[in-house]
C-alpha positions, 0 to 999 in steps of 0.5 A: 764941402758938398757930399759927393752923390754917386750916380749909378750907370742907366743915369749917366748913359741917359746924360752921355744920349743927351749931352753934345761931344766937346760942349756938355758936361753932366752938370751942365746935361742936369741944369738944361734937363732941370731947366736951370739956364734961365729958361733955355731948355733946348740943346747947347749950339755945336760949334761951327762946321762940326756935324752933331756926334753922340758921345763917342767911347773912344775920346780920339775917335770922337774928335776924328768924326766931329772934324769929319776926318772919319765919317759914320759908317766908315770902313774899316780894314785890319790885314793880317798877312800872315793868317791870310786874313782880312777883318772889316769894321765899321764906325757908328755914330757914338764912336764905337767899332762894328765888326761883321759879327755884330760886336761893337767895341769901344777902341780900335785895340779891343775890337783887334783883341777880339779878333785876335785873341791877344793884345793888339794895338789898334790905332796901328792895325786898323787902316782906312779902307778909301786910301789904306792910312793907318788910324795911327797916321791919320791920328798924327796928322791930326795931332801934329799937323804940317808946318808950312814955310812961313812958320803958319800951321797947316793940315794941308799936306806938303812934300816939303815939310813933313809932319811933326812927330816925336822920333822913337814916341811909339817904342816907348811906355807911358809912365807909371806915374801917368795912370794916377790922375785917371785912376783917381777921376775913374774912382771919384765919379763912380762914387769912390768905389768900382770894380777893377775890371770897369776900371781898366776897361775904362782907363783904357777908353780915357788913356789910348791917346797916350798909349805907345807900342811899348804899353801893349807888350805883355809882362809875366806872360799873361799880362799886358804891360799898360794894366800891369802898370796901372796896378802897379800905381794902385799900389802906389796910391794904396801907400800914399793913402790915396786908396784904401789897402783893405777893401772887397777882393776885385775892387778899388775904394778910394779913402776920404783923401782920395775923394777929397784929391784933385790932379 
């Protein structure tokens, strides 16, 4: 088996600016920048109708601005009635959120919690400030387009045929279960060793496609219930072996076992 080598965080920013969205994987960034592709040392070809998008932090984010339902600079708007507020935002080309302070955040929800100060779901709170569509609605359109009549997939808008969408999906929970896969993918590419806050912070970028309302809830009144439950399987994986059950405070280590698992 191969040794595993840990590629510190300057050198995979370098391979994320020059990786193409949806086409490159770091080794393939390596083996182009290494001249190992029988000579071709110039970008991969984007595939056909997609504008060029860097990496972007927010995976549904990514796939909205290179399908140009969202656009680079696009604003953003967040009303909160109630505070007689409204917030603005901004998208840049690498899929993050600018708010007018000059912050930039890697999902919809940590820009709402910055603003907030508490968990906010921000695929529900921020809208399209053209038409006033949700993040989430446009996200479902995406996701679950139309069907027309005669059975053929659309993303063309009908009042005949509404969407198709999981009745009550956003009251729910992601299950424990779910968060093991990414935890162990998290860990195995930072080396089999990270700090728990960059693996939440992380696991929160990797998973907001499948977060529900329910995940946002907060547990023991402090914590918000999705990384309650992702420290929940920790201890899970600690009793399969998975990870190791004494390790520096703050931090998750993977055993040999961990390393070696695929999901």
């Amino acid at each position: 088996m191969a040794p595993t080598i840990r590629v510190d965080d300057e050198v995979y920013a370098l391979l994320q600016s020059k990786a193409e969205a949806f086409v490159d994987t770091p080794n393939t960034v390596l083996r182009r920048l290494l001249n190992l592709n029988g000579g071709v040392t110039g970008p991969v070809e984007s595939p056909a109708r997609r504008p060029r998008v860097k990496p972007a932090s927010s995976t549904k984010l990514a796939r909205l601005l290179a399908d140009g339902i969202l656009r680079v600079n696009e604003r953003l708007v967040w009303n909160r009635r109630n505070q007689g507020q409204q917030h603005e935002a901004w998208l840049t080309d690498d899929g993050r959120l600018r708010l007018r302070d000059g912050s930039l955040h890697d999902t919809p929800s940590s820009a709402a919690r910055h603003l907030a100060g508490y968990e906010v779901n921000g695929w529900t709170a921020w809208q399209r400030q053209r038409d006033g569509k949700a993040l989430s609605d446009i996200w479902a359109e995406l996701d679950h387009p139309v069907v027309s009549t005669t059975g053929t997939a659309s993303t063309e808008s009908s009042s005949e045929v509404p969407a198709q969408r999981s009745v009550g999906r956003k009251r729910g929970q992601t299950p424990q279960k779910a968060f093991r896969p990414y935890i162990l993918a998290i860990l195995q590419e930072a080396g089999g060793r990270q700090e728990v806050d960059k693996v939440l912070a992380e696991l929160e970028r990797r998973m907001e496609h499948v977060f529900l309302d329910g995940d946002y809830g907060v547990v023991d009144g402090d914590e918000v219930r999705w990384r309650n439950a992702a420290r929940w399987e920790r201890k899970a994986m600690v009793d399969d072996g998975l990870i190791k059950r004494t390790a520096h405070r703050g931090v998750w280590e993977l055993t040999r076992e961990g390393m070696n698992t695929s999901m």
